[in-house]
C-alpha positions as CSV (number, residue, x, y, z in Angstrom):
1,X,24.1,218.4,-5.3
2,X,27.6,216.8,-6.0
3,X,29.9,216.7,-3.2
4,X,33.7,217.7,-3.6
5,X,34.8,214.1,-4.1
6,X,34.0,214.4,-7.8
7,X,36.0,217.4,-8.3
8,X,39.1,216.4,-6.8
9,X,38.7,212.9,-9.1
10,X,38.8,215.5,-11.6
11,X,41.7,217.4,-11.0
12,X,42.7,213.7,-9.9
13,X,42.5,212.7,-13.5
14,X,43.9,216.3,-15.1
15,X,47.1,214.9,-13.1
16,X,46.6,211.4,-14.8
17,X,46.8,212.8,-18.9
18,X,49.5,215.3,-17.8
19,X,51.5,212.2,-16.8
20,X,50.6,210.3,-20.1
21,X,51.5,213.6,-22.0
22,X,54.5,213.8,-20.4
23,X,55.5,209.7,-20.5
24,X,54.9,209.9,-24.6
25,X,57.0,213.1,-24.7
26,X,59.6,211.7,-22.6
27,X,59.3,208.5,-24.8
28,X,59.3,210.1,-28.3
29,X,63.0,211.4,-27.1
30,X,64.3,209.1,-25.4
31,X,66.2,205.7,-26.8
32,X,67.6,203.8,-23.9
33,X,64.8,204.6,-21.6
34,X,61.8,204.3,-24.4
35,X,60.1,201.2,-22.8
36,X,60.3,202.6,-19.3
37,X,58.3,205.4,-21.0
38,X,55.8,203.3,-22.8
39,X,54.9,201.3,-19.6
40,X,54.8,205.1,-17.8
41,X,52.1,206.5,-20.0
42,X,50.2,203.6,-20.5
43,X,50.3,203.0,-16.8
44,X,49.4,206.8,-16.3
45,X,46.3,206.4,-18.9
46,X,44.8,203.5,-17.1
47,X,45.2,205.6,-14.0
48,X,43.3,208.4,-16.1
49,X,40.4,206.0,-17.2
50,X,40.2,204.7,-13.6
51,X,39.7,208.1,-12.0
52,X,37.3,209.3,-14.4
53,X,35.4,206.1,-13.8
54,X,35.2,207.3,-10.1
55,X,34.4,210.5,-10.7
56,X,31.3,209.3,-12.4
57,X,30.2,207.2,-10.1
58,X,30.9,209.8,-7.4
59,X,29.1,212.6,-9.4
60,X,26.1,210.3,-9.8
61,X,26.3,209.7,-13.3
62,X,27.4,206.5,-13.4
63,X,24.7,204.0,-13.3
64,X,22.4,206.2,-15.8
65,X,25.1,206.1,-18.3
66,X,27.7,203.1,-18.1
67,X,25.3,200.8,-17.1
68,X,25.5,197.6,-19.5
């Protein structure tokens, strides 16, 4: 059975592409502030990419899958 720890890496990363989403928006209208909004979202998608890497290896699918 998974534990909660996955789910809240999920909701974890939900938080993570809203913030990307939102940093690309914010970018797109934006002229003096556009690199501080490009460095936001990528930040923000790494942070997404992390997460879900957690919850992976939280939910147990980690090793069967990304295992190189």
């Amino acid at each position: 059975m998974v534990g909660i720890a996955p789910v809240f890496d999920g909701l974890g990363a939900l938080g993570f592409v809203a913030a990307t989403v939102l940093g690309w928006l914010n970018y797109r209208d934006t002229e003096a502030e556009s690199a501080f909004w490009l460095t936001f979202s990528f930040a923000s998608t790494l942070g997404a990419v992390w997460t879900v890497s957690l919850m992976f290896e939280k939910a147990g699918i980690y090793a069967e899958v990304l295992n190189l």
